[in-house]
C-alpha positions as CSV (number, residue, x, y, z in Angstrom):
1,X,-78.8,20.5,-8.6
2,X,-78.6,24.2,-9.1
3,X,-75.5,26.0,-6.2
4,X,-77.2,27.3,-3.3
5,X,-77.7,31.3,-3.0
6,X,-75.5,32.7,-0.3
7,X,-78.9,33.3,1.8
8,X,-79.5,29.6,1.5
9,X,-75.6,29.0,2.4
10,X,-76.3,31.2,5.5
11,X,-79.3,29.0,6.7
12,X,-77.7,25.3,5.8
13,X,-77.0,23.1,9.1
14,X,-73.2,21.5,9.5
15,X,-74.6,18.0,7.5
16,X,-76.1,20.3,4.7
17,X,-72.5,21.7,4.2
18,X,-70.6,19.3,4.4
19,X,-73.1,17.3,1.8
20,X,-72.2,20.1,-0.4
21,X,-68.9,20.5,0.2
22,X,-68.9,16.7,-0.8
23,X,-70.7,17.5,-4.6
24,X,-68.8,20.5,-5.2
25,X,-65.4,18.1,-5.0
26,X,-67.0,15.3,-7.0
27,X,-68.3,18.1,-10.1
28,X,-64.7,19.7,-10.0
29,X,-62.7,16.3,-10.0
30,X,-62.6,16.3,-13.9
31,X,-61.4,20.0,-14.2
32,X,-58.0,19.1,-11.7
33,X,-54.5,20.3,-13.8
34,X,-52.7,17.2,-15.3
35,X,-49.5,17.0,-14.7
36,X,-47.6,18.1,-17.8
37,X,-45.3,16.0,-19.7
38,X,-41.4,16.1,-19.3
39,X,-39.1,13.3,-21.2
40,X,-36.0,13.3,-22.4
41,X,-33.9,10.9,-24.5
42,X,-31.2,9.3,-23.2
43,X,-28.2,9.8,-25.9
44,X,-26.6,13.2,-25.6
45,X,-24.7,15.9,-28.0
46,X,-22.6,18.0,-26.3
47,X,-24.6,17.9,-22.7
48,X,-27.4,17.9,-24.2
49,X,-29.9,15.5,-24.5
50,X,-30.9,15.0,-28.2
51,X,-34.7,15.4,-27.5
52,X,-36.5,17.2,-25.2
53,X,-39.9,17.5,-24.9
54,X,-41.4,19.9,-21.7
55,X,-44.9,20.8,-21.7
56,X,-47.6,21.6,-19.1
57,X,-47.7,22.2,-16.0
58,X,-46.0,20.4,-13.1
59,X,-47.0,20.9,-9.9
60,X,-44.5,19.0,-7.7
61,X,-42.0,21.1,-9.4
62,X,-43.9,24.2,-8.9
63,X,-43.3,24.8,-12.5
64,X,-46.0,26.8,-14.2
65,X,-45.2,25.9,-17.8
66,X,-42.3,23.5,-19.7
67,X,-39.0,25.0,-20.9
68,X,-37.2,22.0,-22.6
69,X,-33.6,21.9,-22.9
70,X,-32.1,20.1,-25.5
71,X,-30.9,19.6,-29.6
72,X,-34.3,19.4,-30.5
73,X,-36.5,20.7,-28.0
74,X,-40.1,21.2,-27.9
75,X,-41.6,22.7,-25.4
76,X,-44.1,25.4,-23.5
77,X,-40.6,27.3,-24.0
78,X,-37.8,25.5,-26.1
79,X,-34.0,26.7,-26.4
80,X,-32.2,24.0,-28.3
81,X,-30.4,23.8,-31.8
82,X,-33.7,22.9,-33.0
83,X,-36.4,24.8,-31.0
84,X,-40.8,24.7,-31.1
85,X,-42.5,26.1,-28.4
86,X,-44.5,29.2,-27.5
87,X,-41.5,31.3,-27.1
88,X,-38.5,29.1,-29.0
89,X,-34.7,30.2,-28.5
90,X,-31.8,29.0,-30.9
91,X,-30.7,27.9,-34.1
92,X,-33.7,27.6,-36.3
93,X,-37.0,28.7,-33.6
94,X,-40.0,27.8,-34.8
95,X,-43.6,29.1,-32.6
96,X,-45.3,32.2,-31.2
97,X,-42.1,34.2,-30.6
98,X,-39.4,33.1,-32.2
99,X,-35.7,33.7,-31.3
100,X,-32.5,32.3,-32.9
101,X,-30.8,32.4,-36.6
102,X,-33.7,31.1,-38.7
103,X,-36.7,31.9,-36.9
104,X,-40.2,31.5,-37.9
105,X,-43.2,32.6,-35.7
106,X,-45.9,35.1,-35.1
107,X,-43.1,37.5,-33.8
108,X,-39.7,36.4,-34.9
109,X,-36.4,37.9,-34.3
110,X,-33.6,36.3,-36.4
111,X,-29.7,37.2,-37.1
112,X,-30.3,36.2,-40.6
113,X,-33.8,35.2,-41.6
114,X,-36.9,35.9,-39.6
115,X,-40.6,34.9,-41.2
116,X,-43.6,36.0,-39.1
117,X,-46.4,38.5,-38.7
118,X,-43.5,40.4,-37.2
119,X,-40.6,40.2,-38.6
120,X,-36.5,41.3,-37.9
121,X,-33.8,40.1,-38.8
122,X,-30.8,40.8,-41.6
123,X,-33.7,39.0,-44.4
124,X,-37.4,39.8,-43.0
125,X,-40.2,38.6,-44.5
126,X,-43.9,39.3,-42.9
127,X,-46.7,41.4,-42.4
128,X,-44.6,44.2,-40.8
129,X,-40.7,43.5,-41.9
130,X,-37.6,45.2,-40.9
131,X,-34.0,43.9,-41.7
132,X,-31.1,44.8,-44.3
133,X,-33.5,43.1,-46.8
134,X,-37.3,43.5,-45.7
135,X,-40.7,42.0,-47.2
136,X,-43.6,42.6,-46.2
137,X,-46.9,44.5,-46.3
138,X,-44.9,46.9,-44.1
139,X,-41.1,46.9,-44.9
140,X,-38.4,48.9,-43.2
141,X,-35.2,48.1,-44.8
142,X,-32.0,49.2,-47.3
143,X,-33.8,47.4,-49.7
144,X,-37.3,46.9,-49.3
145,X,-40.4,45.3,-51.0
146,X,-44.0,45.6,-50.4
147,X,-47.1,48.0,-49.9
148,X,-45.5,50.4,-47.9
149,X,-42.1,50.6,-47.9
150,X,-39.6,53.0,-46.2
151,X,-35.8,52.2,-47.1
152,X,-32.8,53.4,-49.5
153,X,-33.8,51.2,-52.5
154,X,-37.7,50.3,-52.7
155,X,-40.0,48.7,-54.7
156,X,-43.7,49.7,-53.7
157,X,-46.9,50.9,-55.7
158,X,-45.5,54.3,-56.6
159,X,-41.8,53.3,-56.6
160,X,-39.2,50.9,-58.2
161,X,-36.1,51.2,-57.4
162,X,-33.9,50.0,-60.1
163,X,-31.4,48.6,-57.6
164,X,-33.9,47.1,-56.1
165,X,-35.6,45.9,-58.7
166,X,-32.3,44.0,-59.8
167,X,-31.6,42.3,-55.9
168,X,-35.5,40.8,-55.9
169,X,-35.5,39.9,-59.3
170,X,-32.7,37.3,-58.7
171,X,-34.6,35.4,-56.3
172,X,-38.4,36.3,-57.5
173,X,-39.1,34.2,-60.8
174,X,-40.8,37.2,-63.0
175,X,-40.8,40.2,-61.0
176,X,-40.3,42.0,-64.1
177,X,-43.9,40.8,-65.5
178,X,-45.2,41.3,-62.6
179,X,-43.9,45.1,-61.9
180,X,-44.8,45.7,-65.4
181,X,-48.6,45.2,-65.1
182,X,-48.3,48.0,-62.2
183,X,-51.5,50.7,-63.1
C-alpha cells in the first residue's frame, strides 16, 4: 500500500488513522536501533579490565556510541594499551583516527610511529607525512622521502640528499638500485 498524500491525510476519519498509524508501526518495527554491545572480562590489570568491547548504541544509557575502557579495548571509541575503534587512544591505536605511541589509521598521530593517510609523529609514514623522519607521497620532515618533499635532508625526484640517502638506505633493502634508475 502506497502512504497517503497529505490531502488524503486531511480527509481520513479517526478509524482510517489510527488503521494507518497501526501499518506505519508494523513497516518501521524492523528498522528500531539495537541495543549495542558492551562486555567486559572479568580479570583485571591495573583497574582495568583486560578486554573491553563497547559498540553501538545504548539507549537506556543514553549513550550514542561505545567508548571501551580497558588493556585491549575495542570499541566505537577505544582508549586502552591496546586500542581499535573509530577514534582509538593509547599505546599502539589502531582505526579511523588514531591516537597513542604506535598508531595506525586513516589519520594517525603518534609519539613515535604513525602509519595512515595522515600521518605525524617522530617516524611518519603515509600519503601526507610529517615527523623527524617522514614518508610519504607528501613528506614534511628533517629527513624526508617521497614525491614531494620539504625538509633539511631529502630524497625526491630532483633531489638526493646524501645524508639522506645513507639514513633510508639502512632500513630500505636496495635504495641505491633503486635511486640509481632515477631518469
Amino acid at each position: 500500500m502506497n502512504e497517503p498524500s497529505n490531502n488524503e491525510l486531511e480527509d481520513m476519519t479517526r478509524d482510517e488513522l489510527i488503521a494507518e498509524v497501526k501499518r506505519l508501526r508494523q513497516c518501521s518495527a524492523g528498522y528500531a536501533f539495537k541495543k549495542g554491545v558492551r562486555k567486559k572480562s572479568e580479570t583485571t590489570l591495573f583497574g582495568l579490565p583486560l578486554v573491553s568491547v563497547a559498540t553501538g548504541p545504548d539507549p537506556e544509557k543514553g549513550e550514542l556510541y561505545g567508548h571501551a575502557k580497558g588493556i585491549i579495548a575495542i570499541g566505537d571509541v577505544a582508549t586502552g594499551v591496546f586500542a581499535m575503534g573509530g577514534v582509538a587512544f593509547g599505546g599502539v591505536s589502531i582505526g579511523g583516527c588514531a591516537i597513542g605511541l604506535i598508531s595506525l589509521g586513516g589519520c594517525a598521530l603518534s609519539i613515535l610511529l604513525a602509519v595512515g593517510g595522515f600521518a605525524l609523529g617522530a617516524v611518519a609514514i603515509g600519503g601526507c607525512a610529517v615527523g623527524i623522519v617522514a614518508i610519504g607521497g607528501g613528506a614534511i620532515g628533517y629527513y624526508a622521502l617521497g614525491g614531494g618533499t620539504t625538509g633539511v635532508y631529502v630524497i625526491n625526484a630532483v633531489q638526493q640528499s646524501p645524508e639522506a640517502v645513507e639514513l633510508f638506505g639502512r632500513f630500505i633493502p636496495g635504495l641505491d638500485e633503486i635511486l640509481k634508475l632515477k631518469p
